[in-house]
N, C-alpha and C positions, 0 to 999 in steps of 0.2 A: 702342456704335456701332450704327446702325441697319444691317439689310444691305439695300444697293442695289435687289437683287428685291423686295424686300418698299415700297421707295419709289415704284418703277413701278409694282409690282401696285396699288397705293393710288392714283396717277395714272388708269393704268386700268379702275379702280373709279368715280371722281369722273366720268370722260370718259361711259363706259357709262350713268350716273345723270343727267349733261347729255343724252343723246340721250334716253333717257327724259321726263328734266323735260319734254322743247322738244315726244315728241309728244304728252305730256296737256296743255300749252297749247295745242298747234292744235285737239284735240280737243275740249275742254272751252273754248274763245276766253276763257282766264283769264290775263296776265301768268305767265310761265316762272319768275319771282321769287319766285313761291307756290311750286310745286312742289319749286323750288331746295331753299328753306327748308326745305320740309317733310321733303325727301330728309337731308339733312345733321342736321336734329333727329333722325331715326331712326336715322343710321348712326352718332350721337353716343354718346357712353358714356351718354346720357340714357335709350335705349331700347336698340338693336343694341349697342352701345360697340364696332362695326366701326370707328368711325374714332377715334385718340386725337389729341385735341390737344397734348398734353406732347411727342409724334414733331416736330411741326410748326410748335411757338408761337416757336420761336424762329428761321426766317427769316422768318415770316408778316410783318412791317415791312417787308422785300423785296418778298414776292409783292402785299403790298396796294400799294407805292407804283408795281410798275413797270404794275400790274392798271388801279390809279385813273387811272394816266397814257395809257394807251394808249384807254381807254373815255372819258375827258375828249376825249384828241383825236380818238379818231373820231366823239363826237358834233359837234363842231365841223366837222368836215368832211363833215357834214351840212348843215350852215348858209350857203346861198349869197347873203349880203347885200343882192347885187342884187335877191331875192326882195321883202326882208323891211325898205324901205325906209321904209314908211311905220308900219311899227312899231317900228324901234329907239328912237325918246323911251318908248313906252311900255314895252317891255320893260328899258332902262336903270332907269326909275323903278322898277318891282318888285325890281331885281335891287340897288338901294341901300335908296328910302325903304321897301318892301316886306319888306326884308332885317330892316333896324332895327325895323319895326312886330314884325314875326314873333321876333326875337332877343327884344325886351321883354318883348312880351306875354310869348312863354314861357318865361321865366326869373320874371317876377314869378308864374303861374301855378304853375308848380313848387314855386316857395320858399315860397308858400302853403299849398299840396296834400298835397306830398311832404316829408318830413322829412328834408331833404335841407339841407346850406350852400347859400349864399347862391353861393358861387363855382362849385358840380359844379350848381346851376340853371341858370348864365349857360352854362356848357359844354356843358348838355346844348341850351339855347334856341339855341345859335351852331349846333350840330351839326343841329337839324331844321328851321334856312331851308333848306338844300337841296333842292330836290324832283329825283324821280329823271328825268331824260332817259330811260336804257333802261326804266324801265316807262309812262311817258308817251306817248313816239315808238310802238309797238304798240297804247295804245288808242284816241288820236287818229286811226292809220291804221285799223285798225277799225272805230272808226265813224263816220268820213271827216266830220268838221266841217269849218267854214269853213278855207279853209288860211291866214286872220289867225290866226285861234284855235290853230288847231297850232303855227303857224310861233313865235307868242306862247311857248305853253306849251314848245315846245321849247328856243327860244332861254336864258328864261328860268332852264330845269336848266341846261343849261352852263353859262351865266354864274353860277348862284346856286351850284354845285357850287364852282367857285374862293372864289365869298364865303364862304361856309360856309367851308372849309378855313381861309382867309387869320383868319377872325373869330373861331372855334375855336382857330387857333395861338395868337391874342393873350389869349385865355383861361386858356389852358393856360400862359403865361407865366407873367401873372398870376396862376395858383393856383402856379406853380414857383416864380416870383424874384420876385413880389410888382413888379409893375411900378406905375410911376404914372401920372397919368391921362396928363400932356405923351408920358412913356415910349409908352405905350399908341395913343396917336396918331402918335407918329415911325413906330412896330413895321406900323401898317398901312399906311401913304403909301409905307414902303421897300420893305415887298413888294409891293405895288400898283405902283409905275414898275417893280419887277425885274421883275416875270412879264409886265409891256404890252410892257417895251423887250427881253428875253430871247423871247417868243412873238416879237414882231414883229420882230425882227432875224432869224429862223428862217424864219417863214414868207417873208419877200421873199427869203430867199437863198436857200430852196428852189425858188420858183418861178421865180428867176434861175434856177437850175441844169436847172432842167426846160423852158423856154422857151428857151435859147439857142443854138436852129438845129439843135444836134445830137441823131442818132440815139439814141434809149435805152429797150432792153426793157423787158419788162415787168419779168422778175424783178428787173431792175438798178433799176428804180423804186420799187418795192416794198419790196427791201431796204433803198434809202437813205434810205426817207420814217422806215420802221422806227428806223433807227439814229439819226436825225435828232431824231424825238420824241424818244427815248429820249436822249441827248442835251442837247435842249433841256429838259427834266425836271432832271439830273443838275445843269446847270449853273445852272441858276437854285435850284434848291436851294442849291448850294456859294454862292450870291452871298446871297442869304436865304431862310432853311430856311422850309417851309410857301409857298413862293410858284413852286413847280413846276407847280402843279394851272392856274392862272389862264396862264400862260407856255404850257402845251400846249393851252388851250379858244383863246388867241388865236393860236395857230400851225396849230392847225383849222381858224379862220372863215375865217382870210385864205389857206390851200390854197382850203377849199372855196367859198372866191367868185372863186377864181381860175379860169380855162381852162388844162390843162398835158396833154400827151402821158399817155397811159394811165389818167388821171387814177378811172375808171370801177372800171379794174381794181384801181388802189390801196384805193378805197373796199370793194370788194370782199373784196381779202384781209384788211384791217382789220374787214371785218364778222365775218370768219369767227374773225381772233382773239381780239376781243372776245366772241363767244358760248361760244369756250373757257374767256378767263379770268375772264368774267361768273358761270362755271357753278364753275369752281372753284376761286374767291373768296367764293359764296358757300353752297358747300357747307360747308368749311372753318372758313368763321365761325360758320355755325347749329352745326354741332359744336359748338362752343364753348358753346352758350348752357344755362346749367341752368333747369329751372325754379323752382331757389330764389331764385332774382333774380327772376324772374317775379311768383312768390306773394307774394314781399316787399313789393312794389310793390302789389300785391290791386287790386281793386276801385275805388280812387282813381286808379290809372295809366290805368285808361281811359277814366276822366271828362276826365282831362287833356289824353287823346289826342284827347277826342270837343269836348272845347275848342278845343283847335287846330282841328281840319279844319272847326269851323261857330262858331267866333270871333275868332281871332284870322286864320286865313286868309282869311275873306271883309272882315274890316278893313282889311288888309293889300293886298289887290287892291283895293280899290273907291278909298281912301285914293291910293293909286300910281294911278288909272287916272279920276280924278275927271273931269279934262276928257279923257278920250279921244273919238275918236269912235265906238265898240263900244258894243254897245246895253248895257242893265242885264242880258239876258237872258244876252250873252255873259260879261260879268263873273261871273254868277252862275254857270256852268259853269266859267270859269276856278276861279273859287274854290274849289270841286267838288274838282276835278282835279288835286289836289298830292301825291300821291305820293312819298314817301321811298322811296330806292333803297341802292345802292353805296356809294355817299361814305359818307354818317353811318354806315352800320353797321360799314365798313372804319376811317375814322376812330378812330371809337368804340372798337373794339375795340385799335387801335394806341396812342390815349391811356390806356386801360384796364392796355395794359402797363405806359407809364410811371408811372402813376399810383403801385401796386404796386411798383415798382422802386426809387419814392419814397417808399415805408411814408406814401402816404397816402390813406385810406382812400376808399370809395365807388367806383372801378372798375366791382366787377360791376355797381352798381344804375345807374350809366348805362348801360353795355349792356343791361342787360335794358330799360329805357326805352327806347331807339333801336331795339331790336329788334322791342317792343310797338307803338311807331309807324310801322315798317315796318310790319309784318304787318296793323295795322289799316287805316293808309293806303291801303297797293297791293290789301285788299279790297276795300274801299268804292268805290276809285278804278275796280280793275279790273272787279267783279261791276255798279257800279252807273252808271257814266256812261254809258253806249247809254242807258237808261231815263231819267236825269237829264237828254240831249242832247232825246230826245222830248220829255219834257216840258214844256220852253223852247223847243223848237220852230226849233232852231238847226242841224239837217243840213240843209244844200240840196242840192240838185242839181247835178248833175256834168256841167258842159257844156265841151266841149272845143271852139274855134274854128280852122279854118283858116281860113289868111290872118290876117294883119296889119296890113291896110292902111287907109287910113280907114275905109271900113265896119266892118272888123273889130274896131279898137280903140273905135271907138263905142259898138256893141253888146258888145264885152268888158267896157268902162267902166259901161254899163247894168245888166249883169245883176253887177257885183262889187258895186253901190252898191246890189241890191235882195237883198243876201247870198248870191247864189249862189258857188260852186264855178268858176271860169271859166280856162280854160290855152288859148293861144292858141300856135298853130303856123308860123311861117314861116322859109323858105329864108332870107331877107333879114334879117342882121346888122343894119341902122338901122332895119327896121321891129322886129322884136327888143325894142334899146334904145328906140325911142317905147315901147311898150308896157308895159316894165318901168319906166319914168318916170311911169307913170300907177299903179305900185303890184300890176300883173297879171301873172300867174305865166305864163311865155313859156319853151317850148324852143325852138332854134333848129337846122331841118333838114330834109330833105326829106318832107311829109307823104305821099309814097307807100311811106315805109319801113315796114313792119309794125314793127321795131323802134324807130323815134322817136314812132310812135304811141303804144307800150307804154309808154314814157319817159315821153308827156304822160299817161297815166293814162287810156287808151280805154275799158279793157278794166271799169273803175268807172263810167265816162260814159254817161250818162240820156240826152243829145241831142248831134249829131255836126251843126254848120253850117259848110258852106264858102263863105266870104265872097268868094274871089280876083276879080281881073277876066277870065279865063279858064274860060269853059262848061265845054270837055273836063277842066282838070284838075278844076274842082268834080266834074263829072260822075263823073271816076276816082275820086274820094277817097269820094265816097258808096257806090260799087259794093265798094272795098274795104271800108269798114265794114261792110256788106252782108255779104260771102261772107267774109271773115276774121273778124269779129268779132260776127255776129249779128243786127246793127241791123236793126230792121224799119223801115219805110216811112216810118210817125209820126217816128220818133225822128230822119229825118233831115231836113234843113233848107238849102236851096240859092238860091243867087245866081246867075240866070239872065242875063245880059245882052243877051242879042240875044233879041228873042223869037221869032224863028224856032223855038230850041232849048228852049223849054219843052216840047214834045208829048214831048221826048225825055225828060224830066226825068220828068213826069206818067208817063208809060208803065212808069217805072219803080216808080212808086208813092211818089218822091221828092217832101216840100211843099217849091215852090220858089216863087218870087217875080222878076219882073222890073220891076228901080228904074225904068224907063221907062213901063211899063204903070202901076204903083203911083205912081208923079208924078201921071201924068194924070186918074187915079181922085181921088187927094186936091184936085187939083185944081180938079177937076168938079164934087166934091162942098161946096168952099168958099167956090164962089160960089151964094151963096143959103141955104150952114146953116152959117156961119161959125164958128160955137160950137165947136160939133161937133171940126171939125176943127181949127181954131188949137190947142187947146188939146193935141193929139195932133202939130203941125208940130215936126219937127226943129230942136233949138235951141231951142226955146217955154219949157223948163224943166214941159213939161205928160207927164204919164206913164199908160199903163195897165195894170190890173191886174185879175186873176184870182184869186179870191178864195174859200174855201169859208165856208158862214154855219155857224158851231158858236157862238156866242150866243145864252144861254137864253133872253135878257131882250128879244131882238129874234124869237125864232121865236117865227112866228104873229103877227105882226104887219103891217098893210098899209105900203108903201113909204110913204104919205102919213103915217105915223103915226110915223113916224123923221126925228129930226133929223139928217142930213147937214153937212159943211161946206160951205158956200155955192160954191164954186170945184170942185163935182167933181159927176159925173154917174152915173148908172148906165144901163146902157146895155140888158145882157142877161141873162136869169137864166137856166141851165140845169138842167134837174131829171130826172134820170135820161137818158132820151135825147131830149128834150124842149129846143129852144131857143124860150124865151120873152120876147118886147121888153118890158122895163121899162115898168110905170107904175103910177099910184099908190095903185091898187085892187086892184097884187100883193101878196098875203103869201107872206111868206117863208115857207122849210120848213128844216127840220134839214139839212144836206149839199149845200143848192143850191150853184151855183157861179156868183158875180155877175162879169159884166166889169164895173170900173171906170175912168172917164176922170176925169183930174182935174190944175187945176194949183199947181206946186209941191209942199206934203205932202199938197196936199190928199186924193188917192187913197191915199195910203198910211194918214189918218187914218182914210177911211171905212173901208179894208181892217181896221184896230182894232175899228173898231166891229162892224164883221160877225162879226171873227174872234176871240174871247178864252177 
């Protein structure tokens, strides 16, 4: 019998080595997953043999299931649908035809590779479709990519976290009771409707419960969303075992695209117990891991691994994402960015028991596999996407819009279509929903709050425009960016309307603009250089752009000596501090910066040519 003290000391052991792990990750801006691991290999009987697994291995099935469940639903409860409208076909297609590409590939790779059955390949290929949401959600916010790309990569762990599970059970079946293929097909369709109709019978009667008129704390909130998952876990397992995990990813998405009382604070306490049992889950399991499994595997395991992450996963994305509308460049970063987490090495190591239980053989050498794919993944993934993201050229700018209203959603719609970062802010519920029906990421509240600003993500934000059709509040909302948040001058951007009130705007060193002044300039200037500006007229489908020349093959070369696409202009070249009118006896220099006008792609293809 274990004594009690000695169980707590061991808890608060794990606890003290998670506040550790979390600050050599902010320190070191490395996923917490690393350190995790590395903490728990030391404290394993491998180095320290501070921690024994034989204490432990036998509720670890408990601690992983109630662990999996609560970090499944609170990544779903990350996911607010309304966001992420225009990407659910493409993220469904990864999280099935992506799932199946990745399950093949590497199961046939394996069987190849490793000397290993045919059956512990297909288990170990079902166990690393997963990609990890908790090490993904940190690098994505990190280095703040497009929030398609995020929202993508995020969605996609939750939902590929349930597949893996559901796809791994019928595996593990099939290496237990030798299923057949019809068998094999019923086994995933039954847990497939249990965890849609188990999650989503949960989630609407939660949100009933928390939406119907009456008062309810926080703590009372809290506790019951708690008991609830846990719960809808418990039950959809007793209805079909392995289909708990998919029942709490869809009893997450449908909280977290819902609006409910405290809703904040729920997400909140869920974050906090997921960093507990993230930490000491997976301390617990690197314990476990020897490096005789490791070396067993030698030198082919990580050819396998280096397979996976630059062939079968960019198959697999590109395959699933064929006609999306995502450039090659984003694909190529998705691909990048797959990460193996929680799931497979929790999994893994729970099949591992029964494997064992079942005198039948190979256990450790899938852990040590899954464990080898973590480790390599969440480096590559964590050490190398900033630099991967540069080098596709895929962070934008972080432009935060107040107001909602037609100007607003215009210019939101404009700069989401030329890849920027764009979160627009209004008081008004139906300006809100317009704007989220066009695909653009919207909170809805007051933008004089310093904390709804915080919400729309100010405090990352490159340019701050206030669209509304009221001076004074533009005017407010750029002073508070100003004195609360730092924003200088350049970086702010205003909608003047009366133009009495521009000296006010100017004075402040605010670039502002009045739609009636700019009418009549466009105007003025259309009759007689109609070129010019049709192709620049709102609604034209004509666009410009700002462009930096890093093209070897074009510097030093005069503008007449470059083919252009016919439909697009160049206007101005700037060269240090230096603006210079386009023509056709300019050469170009290394870093100039060209405005281009042009219609349809046309401006975006010259911007190609300039830019590669």
């Amino acid at each position: 019998m274990v004594d009690t003290i000695f169980l707590l000391g061991l808890v608060v052991a794990v606890l003290v080595m998670s506040l550790l792990a979390q600050a050599l990750s902010r320190y070191f801006q490395v996923p917490v997953i690393i350190f995790l691991l590395i903490e728990g290999i030391i404290a394993g009987p491998e180095v320290l043999n501070l921690l024994d697994p034989s204490i432990y291995v036998g509720g670890l099935s408990v601690i992983v299931a109630i662990s999996v469940a609560i970090i499944v639903f609170d990544g779903g409860l990350h996911i607010d649908l309304k966001e992420v409208r225009m990407i659910q076909e493409t993220v469904m297609k990864l999280t099935t035809i992506g799932v199946l590409i990745t399950f093949l590939g590497v199961t046939v790779l394996t069987n190849k590779l490793i000397d290993i059955p045919l059956e512990l390949a297909a288990l170990f290929g079902a166990l690393v479709t997963a990609t990890g949401p908790t090490v993904i959600t940190p690098i994505v916010r990190q280095i703040q990519v497009s929030h398609k790309v995020s929202k993508i990569l995020e969605l996609e762990g939750i939902l590929n976290d349930a597949a893996s599970v559901i796809l791994a059970a019928m595996v593990f079946e099939w290496i237990a009771s030798e299923l057949t293929g019809i068998e094999a097909l019923l086994f995933i369709l039954y847990r497939l409707g249990i965890g849609l109709v188990a999650g989503a019978v949960c989630g609407y009667a939660l949100r009933h419960y928390f939406t119907r008129g009456k008062v309810i704390r926080k703590q009372t909130a809290r506790l019951v969303t708690l008991t609830s998952v846990l719960a809808c876990y418990v039950v959809s397992e007793m209805l079909g075992n392995e289909s708990g995990i998919l029942a709490v990813a869809v009893f997450g998405i449908i909280l977290g695209t819902s609006e409910f009382p405290h809703k904040e604070a729920v997400k909140e306490f869920k974050g906090d117990i997921v960093s507990v049992l993230l930490s000491l889950l997976f301390i617990l399991l690197a314990a476990m891991l020897r490096f005789e499994d490791i070396l067993r595997i030698g030198g082919i395991g990580i050819v396998l691994v280096l397979l996976l992450i630059f062939l079968v996963r960019p198959i697999a994305v590109f395959v699933s994402m064929w006609n999306s509308r995502m450039s090659s460049k984003e694909k190529l970063f998705i691909s990048f960015v797959g990460p193996r987490g929680v799931v497979p090495t929790s999994i893994a190591t729970y099949f591992a028991i029964k494997l064992d239980g079942l005198n039948i053989p190979g256990g450790q050498t899938l852990v040590g596999l899954v464990f080898l794919t973590v480790i390599i993944t969440v480096l590559l993934s964590g050490g190398f996407s900033k630099k991967v993201a540069k080098i596709l050229e895929i962070i934008p700018m972080e432009i935060l819009i107040i107001g909602g209203g037609k100007v607003g959603r215009i210019l939101a719609e404009r700069f989401d279509r030329r890849g920027e970062n764009v979160v627009v802010v209004d008081i008004s519920e139906e300006n809100c929903k317009k704007c989220m029906e066009l695909g653009i990421r919207t909170v809805q509240g007051d933008a004089g709050n310093v904390n709804i600003l915080k919400k729309a993500g100010i405090e990352n934000a490159k340019y701050v425009v206030a669209t509304t059709n009221k001076d004074n509040t533009n005017l407010l909302f750029c002073q508070i960016a100003k004195t609360s948040f730092g924003f200088k001058g350049d970086q702010l951007v205003a909608r003047v309307n009366d133009i009495e009130n521009l000296q006010a705007f100017w004075d402040l060193g605010i670039r502002s603009m009045s739609p009636a002044m700019t009418t009549a300039v466009v105007l003025d200037n259309m009759i007689g250089r109609p070129h010019l500006f049709s192709m620049c007229e709102v609604g034209g489908g004509g666009d410009m752009i700002e462009v930096r020349v890093t093209n070897p093959k074009i510097v030093g070369k005069a503008l007449k000596e470059i083919t252009f696409p016919e439909k697009s202009l160049l206007v101005m070249v700037q060269r240090e501090n230096k603006s210079i009118i386009a023509h056709g006896s300019l050469v170009l220099e290394y870093d100039d910066i060209v405005t281009v006008i042009g219609e349809g792609d046309s401006a975006k293809q010259t911007a190609d040519i300039l830019h590669k």
